[in-house]
N, C-alpha and C positions, 0 to 999 in steps of 0.2 A: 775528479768531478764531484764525487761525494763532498771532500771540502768545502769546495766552492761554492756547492749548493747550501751547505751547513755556513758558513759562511753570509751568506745571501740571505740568508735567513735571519740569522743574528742581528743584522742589521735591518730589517723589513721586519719587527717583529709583528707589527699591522698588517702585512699582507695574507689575506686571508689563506687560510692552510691550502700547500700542495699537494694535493694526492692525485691519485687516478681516477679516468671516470667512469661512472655506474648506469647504466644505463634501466632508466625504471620502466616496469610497464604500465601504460596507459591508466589500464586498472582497477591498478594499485594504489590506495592514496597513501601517503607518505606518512612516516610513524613521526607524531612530533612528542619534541620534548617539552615539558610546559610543567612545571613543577610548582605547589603550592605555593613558596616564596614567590616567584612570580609572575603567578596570578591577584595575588596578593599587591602587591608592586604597581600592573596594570591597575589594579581596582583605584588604590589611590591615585595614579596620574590622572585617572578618568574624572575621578571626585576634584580633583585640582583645576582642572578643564571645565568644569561643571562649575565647582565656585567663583572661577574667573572668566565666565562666558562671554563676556562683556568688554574683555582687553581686545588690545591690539593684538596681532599676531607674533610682533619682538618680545612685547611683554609676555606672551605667551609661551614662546621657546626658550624666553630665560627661566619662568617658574618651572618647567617642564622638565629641561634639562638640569637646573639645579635643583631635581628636585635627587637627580642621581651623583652629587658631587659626594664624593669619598666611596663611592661602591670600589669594592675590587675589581682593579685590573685581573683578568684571567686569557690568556693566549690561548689560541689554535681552540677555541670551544666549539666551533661548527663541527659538524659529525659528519662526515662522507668521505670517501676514496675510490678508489678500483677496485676495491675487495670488501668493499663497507658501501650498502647501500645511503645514499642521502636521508638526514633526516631535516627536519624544521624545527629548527632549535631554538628555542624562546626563553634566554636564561641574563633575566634583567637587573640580575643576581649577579652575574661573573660576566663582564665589558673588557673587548678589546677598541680599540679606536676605529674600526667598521662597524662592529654591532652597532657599535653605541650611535652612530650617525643613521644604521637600519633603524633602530627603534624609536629612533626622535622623528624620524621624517615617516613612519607609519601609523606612530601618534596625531601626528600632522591629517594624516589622509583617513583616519578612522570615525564614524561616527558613532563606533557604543564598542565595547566591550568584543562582541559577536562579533566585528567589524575588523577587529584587529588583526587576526591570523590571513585572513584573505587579501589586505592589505600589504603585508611583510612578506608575501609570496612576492606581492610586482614590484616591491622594493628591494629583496635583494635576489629575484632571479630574473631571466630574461623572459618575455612572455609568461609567467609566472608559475614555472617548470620547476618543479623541486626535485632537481637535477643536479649531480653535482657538474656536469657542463652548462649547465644553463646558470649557475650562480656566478655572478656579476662580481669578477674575480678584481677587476680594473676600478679602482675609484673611476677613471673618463668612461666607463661603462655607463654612468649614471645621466652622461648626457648624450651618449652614440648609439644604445641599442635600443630595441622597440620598448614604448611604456616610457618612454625619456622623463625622468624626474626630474631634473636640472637643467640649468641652460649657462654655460660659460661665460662668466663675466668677464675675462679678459680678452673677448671678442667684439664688447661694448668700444666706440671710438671713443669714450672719456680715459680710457686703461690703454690706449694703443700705444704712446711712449714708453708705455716703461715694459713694454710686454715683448717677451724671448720667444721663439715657437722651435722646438724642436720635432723630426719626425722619429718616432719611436714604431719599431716590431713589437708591440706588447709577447709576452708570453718565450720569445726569443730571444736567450740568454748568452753569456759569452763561447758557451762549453754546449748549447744544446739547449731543448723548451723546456722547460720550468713545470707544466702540465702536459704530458703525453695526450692528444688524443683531440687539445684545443686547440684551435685555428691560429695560429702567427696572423696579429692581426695590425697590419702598419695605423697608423695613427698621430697626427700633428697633436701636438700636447703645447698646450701655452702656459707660460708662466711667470710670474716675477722676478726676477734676481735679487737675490737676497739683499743687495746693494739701494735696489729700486722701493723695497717694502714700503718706507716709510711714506713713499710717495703716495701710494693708494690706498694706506688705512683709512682716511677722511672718508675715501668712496664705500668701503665698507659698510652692511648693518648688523643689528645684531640676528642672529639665524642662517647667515651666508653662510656656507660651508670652507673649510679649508683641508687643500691636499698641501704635503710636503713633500717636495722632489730634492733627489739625493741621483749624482752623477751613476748609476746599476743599470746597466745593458736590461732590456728587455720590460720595465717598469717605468708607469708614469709615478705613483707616487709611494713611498712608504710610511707612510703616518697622512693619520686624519683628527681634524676638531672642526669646532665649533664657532664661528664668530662672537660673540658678547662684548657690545661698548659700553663701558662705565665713564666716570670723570675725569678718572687718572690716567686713561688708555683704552686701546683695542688689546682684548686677551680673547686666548683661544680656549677655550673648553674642551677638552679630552680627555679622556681613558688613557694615561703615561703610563708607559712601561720604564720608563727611570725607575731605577733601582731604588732611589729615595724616596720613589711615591708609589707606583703598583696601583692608583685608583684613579676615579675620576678626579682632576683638577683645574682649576681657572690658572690660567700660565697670561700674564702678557707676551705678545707675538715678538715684540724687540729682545726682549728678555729669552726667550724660547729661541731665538737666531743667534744670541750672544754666546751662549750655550752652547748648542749646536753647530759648530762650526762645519762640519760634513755638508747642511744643506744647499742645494744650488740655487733653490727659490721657491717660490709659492704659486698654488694654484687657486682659485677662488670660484668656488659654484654657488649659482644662486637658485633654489627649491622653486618649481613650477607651480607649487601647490600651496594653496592658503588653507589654513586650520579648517577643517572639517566642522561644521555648526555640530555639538553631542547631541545626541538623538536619545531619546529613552523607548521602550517598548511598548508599544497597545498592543496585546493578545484580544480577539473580538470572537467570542463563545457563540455560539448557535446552539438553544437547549429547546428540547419538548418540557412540558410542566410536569414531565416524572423526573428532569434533571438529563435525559442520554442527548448525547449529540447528533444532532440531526444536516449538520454543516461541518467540515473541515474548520478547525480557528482559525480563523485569518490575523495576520501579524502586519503590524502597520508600525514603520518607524517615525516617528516623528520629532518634532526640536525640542528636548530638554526643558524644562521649566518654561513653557508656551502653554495656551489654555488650549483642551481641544473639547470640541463637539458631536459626536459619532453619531448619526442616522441610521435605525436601523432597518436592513432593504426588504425588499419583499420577496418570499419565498415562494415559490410556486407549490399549493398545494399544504400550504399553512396560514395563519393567521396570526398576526402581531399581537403579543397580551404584554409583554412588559418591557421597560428595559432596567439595567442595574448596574452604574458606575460611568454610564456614557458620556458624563461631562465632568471635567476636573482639569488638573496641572499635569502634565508631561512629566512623569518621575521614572526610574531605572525600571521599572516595569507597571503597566497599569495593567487589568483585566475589567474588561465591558463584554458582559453577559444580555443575548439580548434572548427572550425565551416565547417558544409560536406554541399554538392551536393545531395540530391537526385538523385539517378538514377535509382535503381530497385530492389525488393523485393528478399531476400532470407530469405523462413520461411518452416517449413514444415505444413501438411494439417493433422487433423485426420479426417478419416471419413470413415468408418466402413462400410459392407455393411449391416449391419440393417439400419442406417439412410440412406447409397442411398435407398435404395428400401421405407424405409417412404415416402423419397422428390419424390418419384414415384406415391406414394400415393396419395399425394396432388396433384400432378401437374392432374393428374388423373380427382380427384374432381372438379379443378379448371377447367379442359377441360367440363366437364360433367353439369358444372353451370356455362361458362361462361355467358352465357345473362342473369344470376342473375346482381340484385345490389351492388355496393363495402359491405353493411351492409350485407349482405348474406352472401355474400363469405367470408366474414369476420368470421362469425358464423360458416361455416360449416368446415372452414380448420382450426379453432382452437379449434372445438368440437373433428376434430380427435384424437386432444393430452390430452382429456378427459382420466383420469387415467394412463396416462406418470408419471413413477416415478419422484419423487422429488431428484436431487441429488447437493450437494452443491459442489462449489470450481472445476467445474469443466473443467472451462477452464484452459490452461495450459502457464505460463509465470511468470515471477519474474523477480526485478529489478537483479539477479544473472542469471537466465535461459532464454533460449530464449523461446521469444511465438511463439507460434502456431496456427493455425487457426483451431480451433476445431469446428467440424460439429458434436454435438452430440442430434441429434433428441429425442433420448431413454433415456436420462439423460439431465433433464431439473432444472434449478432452475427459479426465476421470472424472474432475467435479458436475460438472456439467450429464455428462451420461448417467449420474447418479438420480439428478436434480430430474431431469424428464422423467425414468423408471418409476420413481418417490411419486412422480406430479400424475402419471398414468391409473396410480391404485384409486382414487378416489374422482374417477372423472367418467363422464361420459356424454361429454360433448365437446365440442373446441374450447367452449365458454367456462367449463368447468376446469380443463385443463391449464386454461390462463390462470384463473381462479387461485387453485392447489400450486401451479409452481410460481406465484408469489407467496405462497406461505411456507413452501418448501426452501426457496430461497434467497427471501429477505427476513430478516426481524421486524416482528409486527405485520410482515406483509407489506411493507412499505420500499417501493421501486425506485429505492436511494445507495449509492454508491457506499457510504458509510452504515447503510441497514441491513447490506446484503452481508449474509454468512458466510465470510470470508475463510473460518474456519470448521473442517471437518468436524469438530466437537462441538460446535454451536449447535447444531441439529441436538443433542440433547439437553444442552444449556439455555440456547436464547427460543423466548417466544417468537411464534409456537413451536412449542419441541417436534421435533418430528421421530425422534427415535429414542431409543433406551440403550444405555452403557451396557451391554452384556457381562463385561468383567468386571463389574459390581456384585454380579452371583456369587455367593458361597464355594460355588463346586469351582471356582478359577482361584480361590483365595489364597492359594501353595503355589500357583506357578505366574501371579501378575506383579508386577512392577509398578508403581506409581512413580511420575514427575511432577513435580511443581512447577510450570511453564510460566512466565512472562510472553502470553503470546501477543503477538508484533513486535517483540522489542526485537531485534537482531544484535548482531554481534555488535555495527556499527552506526547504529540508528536504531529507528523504528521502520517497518516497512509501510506504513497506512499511517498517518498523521492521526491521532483521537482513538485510537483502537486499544492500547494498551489492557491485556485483560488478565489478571492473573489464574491459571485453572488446573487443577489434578490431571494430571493424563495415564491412563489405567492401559497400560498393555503387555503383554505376552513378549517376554524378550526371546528372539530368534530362539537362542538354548531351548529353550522350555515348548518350541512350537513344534510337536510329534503328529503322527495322522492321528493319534487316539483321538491327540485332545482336537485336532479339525474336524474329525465326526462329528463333534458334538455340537458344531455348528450348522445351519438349516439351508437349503437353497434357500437365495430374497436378503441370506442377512448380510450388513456390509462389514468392507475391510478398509482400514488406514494404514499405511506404512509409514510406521516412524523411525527417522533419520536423529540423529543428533544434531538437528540444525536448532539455532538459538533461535527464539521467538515463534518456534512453529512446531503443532501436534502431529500431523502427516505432511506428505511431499505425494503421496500416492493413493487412488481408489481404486475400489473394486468390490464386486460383488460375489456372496459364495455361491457355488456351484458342484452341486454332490455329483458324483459320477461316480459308476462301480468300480471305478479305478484309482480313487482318491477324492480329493477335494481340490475345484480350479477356484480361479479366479478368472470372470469375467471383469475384463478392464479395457479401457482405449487407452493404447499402448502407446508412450512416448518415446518406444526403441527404437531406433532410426533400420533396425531390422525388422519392425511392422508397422509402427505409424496408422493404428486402426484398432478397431475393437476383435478382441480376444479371447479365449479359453488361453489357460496355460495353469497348470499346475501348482499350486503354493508351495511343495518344498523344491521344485526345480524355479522357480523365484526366488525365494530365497538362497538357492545356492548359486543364482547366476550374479544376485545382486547382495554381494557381501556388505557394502554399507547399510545395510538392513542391521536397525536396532531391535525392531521387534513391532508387533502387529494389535489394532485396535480392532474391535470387533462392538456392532451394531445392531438395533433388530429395532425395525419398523416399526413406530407403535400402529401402524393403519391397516387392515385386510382389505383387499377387493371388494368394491362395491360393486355388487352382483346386475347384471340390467337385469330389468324387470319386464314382462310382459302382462298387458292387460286384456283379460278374458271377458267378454259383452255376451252376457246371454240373455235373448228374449225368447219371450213367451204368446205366440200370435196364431189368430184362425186363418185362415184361408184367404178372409180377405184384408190382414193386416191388423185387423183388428186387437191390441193391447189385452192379455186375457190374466196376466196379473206383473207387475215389477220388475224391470229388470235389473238384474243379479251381476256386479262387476268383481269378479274375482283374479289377486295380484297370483303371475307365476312366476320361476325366474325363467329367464329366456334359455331356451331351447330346452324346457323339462318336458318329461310326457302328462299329459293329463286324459281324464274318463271321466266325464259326465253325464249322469243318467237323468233322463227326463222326470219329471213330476207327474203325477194324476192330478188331470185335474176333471173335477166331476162335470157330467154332462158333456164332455168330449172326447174324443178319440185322437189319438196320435195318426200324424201324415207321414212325420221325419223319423228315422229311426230313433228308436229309444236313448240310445248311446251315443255319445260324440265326444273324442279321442283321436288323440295326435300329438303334436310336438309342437311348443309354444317358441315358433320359429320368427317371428315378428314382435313387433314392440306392441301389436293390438293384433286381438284375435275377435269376429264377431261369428257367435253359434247361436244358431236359431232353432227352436222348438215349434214346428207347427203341428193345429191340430184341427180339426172340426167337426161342428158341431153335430151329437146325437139325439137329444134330445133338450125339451128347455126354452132355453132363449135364444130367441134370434139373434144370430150374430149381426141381420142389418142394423138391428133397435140398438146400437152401441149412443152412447152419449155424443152431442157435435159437436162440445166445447173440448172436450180431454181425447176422444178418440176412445174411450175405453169403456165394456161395460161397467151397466150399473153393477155398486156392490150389493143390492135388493130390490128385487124386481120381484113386481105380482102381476101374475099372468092368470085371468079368466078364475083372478078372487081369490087366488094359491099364492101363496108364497115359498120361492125357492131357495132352499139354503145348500152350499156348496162350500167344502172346505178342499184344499191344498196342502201337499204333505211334499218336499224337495227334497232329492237327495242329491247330493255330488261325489261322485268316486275322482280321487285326484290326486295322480302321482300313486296310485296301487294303495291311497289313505283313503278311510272312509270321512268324510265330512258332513256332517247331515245341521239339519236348519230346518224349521215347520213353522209356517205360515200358517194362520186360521182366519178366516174373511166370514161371516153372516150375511 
């Protein structure tokens, strides 16, 4: 059988390689081969398409194809088997008599450059599966399976005299299938008899395709070209594997039969597809007037040397000031820059009331410990989210949808759990907290999908910072690592269109992370875990947490054994999660903003009467305070001297009463202000009274003196 397949081959040297097949995953996208020559190769076809945009489509397929006349023949160049995953092989360079019909009929269907690889998928696989069972093994594959590229001309009634039909098992040979694994797949194949050719070259044009059929159990054809009518005749165009030629050549089709004596006749397909109008590129910029991007570039193809006109839209939340290149000629790349105005947000807010009543919670806690230390209060508003679900992707925005400013306390991932703790230190109200966590996590503050601080390390790079690089310090300068990141670029792409950022990344690789050196970091400060993935600083957050037993890491856990916020341990992290490259470490630049309480103390007789100024003094909420009354002359105290407690409200009001002993009558007050005169002459005297305050506050003495005449 080995012969016969050796054999079979010999003579089929165009049918595309037999191997085994490979079954790809999903994925995976397929490794293609694409080598400088030809890209090279494509560029020029494209320019030749470009110069002659204007022809007919025969005239088109002959400049096209000749433009490959004498390339080398090269056999079996497709890459795949049973043991060799598929590639896409784009090698314009080395032609057997299929490629060479793949690449003229994907020229056909391409409109630029970019266009071309996506195109030579549905041409030569089925569904456009870079498979090696999904490649389109059958020249009549080209008009039977889905994505039909051709339509059989010898099905036309002008060709039904001279037309043979035989039924063929493609793939089922004499000895056995030819490809393990592909379907036997019956099939009526029509075709000329080499006797009949002459008959049907008139009907012929140039661009038809041609199969040549050869009496081989299990194949409709073994050789393939090209139609081209000149003066002198119909010739075929193909990639010959004749010994005397090995390239591509123009053969008249008589000539090519006289020759070939083996063949039984001819098949003739005619391409479903007319040339592709070339398209060139408009890349369309969205800038603020410091140059950053404030839109995703939108890419617009358009038809090659056409004029175009670009408008630019209107932004919510900016203002149009210029544009730059938005009118001109369709060439292999334009870029139109259109550049807004800042002026004011339109976004919507999610925020639920379970998380108001949360940020209730805290503020709560925060009121009840404020005369703790920022490390305290650090501990105990992010112990509340102790068993907060884990939920991933939960904010909401895409370079297509707009963002939203998602407040979601109850559904926490790392990033996110960081961004509320960050937005809690300087807040103390709901208003402030929206406030803080647009500055916490967008650049500029601005509630744009492309603004938000997509990476852990933006918080100390992009405005406004929010933290400081700890291993920047001196005392880390023996055991950090620096990377130079291209952060978004990935392995295979970019992961965010316009983000591309290049930046130092400073951390502690695994080796080098001991408890010493974790002491030395503070409860509140944060942590990144770096992975060696391409385009990205961390994959993971978390915040430190000293314990007399080590240092944790408070984090919402994406372990499918917690799925929630966390304590756990940093070196039992690290030894659970060996792809740990090593650890970034952070430190807030903000403290607690302390509430305040405000102390109202008056000064009044008996009957209300105003008897000098009242005194507001700022405390922080829940200190203790002692305040002693004033003398003031001519009166006696009612209220105790002292007034002392704990500054338990946002407003305290402590009253001084006292009344009168001698002097002025407290009724004789003035009836415009309410308060006595500051010089009053009583029976031809004149009384003078001075005032002396003192304040005892928080165990400090504070003193202040008034003098009135």
């Amino acid at each position: 059988m080995k012969k016969f397949l050796l054999a079979v081959l010999t003579l089929a040297l165009c049918v595309s390689p037999f191997a085994m097949p490979v079954y790809a995953d999903d994925a995976i996208e397929p490794t293609i081969q694409f080598d400088e020559t030809s890209q090279k190769m494509m560029h020029d076809v494209f320019t030749l398409l470009k110069d002659n945009k204007d022809k007919t489509d025969a005239e088109k397929i002959e400049i096209v194809s000749g433009y490959f006349l004498d390339t080398p023949y090269v056999a079996n160049r497709l890459v795949g088997s049973n043991t060799q995953p598929e590639e896409l092989v784009i090698a314009l360079n080395e032609l057997d008599c299929f490629t060479f019909l793949d690449y003229i009929e994907t020229f056909k269907r391409s409109k630029n450059e970019e266009d071309f690889v996506n195109q030579l998928k549905t041409v030569r696989y089925i569904n456009g599966n870079v498979e090696y069972l999904s490649r389109k093994h059958f020249y009549s594959d080209w008009y039977s399976e889905n994505q039909i590229l051709a339509t059989d001309l010898l099905t036309q009634p002008e060709f039904s005299e001279f037309v043979q039909t035989d039924t063929v098992e493609l793939n089922q040979g004499a000895k056995g299938v030819y490809i393990p694994g592909l379907d036997v797949r019956e099939r009526d194949i029509n075709y000329v008899p080499r006797d009949k050719v002459s008959n049907v070259l008139p009907l012929l044009k140039t661009g038809d395709y041609i199969g040549i059929r050869k009496n081989i159990v299990g194949l409709d054809v073994t050789h393939t070209g090209i139609v081209i009518e000149k003066q002198d005749g119909v010739y075929m165009r193909h990639a010959s594997s004749s010994k005397s030629a090995l390239k591509v050549v123009d053969q008249k089709i008589t000539d090519y039969l006289d020759i070939n004596t083996s063949v039984a006749g001819l098949l003739f397909f005619r391409s479903n597809a007319q040339f592709e109008q070339i398209h060139g590129t408009v890349n369309i910029e969205f800038k603020d007037e410091a140059g950053n991007t404030i839109k995703e570039t939108l890419t617009e193809s358009l038809p090659y040397g056409e004029p175009f006109n670009i408008a630019a839209p209107n932004l919510p939340g900016y203002e149009f000031v210029r544009a730059t290149d938005n009118t001109g000629i369709v060439q292999d790349t334009n870029t139109v820059t259109f550049t807004y105005r800042y002026t004011s947000e339109a976004f919507d807010i999610q925020f639920d009331d379970t998380s108001k009543r949360m940020i209730d919670d805290v503020f709560t806690l925060l009121r009840q410990n404020n005369l703790k230390t920022d490390a305290e209060k650090l501990e105990i508003i992010s112990a509340y989210f102790l068993e907060t679900p884990y939920v991933a992707n939960r904010l909401v925005g895409s370079t297509t949808d707009p963002e939203q400013l998602v407040i979601a306390l109850n559904e926490l991932d790392c990033f996110t759990f960081l961004d509320y703790i960050e937005s809690f230190k300087q807040s103390h109200s709901v208003e402030d907290f929206i406030n803080n966590l647009k500055n916490v996590r967008y650049r500029d503050a601005k509630v744009d999908y492309l603004h938000r601080k997509h990476f852990y390390s933006d918080w100390y790079s992009e405005s406004p910072i929010v933290a400081t690089d700890l291993l920047t310090s001196p005392q880390y300068a023996s055991i950090v690592k620096t990377d130079s990141v291209d952060l978004n670029q990935g392995a295979n792409g970019v992961y965010i269109p316009g983000l591309v950022r290049n930046r130092d990344i400073n951390y502690i690789p695994r080796d080098n992370v001991t408890e010493d050196v974790l002491k030395t970091f503070k409860t509140g400060d944060y942590i990144g875990i770096r992975k060696n993935i391409a385009g990205l600083d961390v994959t993971h957050t978390g915040i430190v947490i000293q314990k007399e037993d080590g240092t944790y890491m408070r984090h919402a856990s994406s372990s499918k054994s917690s799925r929630k916020v966390v304590d756990q341990k940093l070196t039992d992290y690290l030894e659970i999660n060996t792809s740990v490259s090593g650890l970034l470490f952070f430190r807030s630049n903000s403290e607690f903003k302390p509430f305040m309480s405000t102390a109202t103390i008056e000064y009044k007789d008996e009957l209300g009467n105003v008897l000098m100024d009242a005194q507001d003094v700022n405390l922080k909420l829940m200190e203790s305070y002692k305040f002693e009354a004033p003398t003031i002359e001519g009166y006696a105290l009612v209220t105790d001297s002292t007034a002392e407690g704990i500054a338990n409200s946002d407003v305290l009001s402590i009253n001084f009463i006292y009344k009168k002993v001698d002097g002025i009558d407290p009724i004789e007050k003035d009836k415009n202000t309410g308060t006595l005169p500051k010089n009053r002459s009583k029976r031809n005297s004149c009384i003078f009274w001075r005032c002396t305050s003192h304040f005892i506050w928080n165990s400090h003495f504070i003193g202040f003196e008034n003098e009135k005449k």
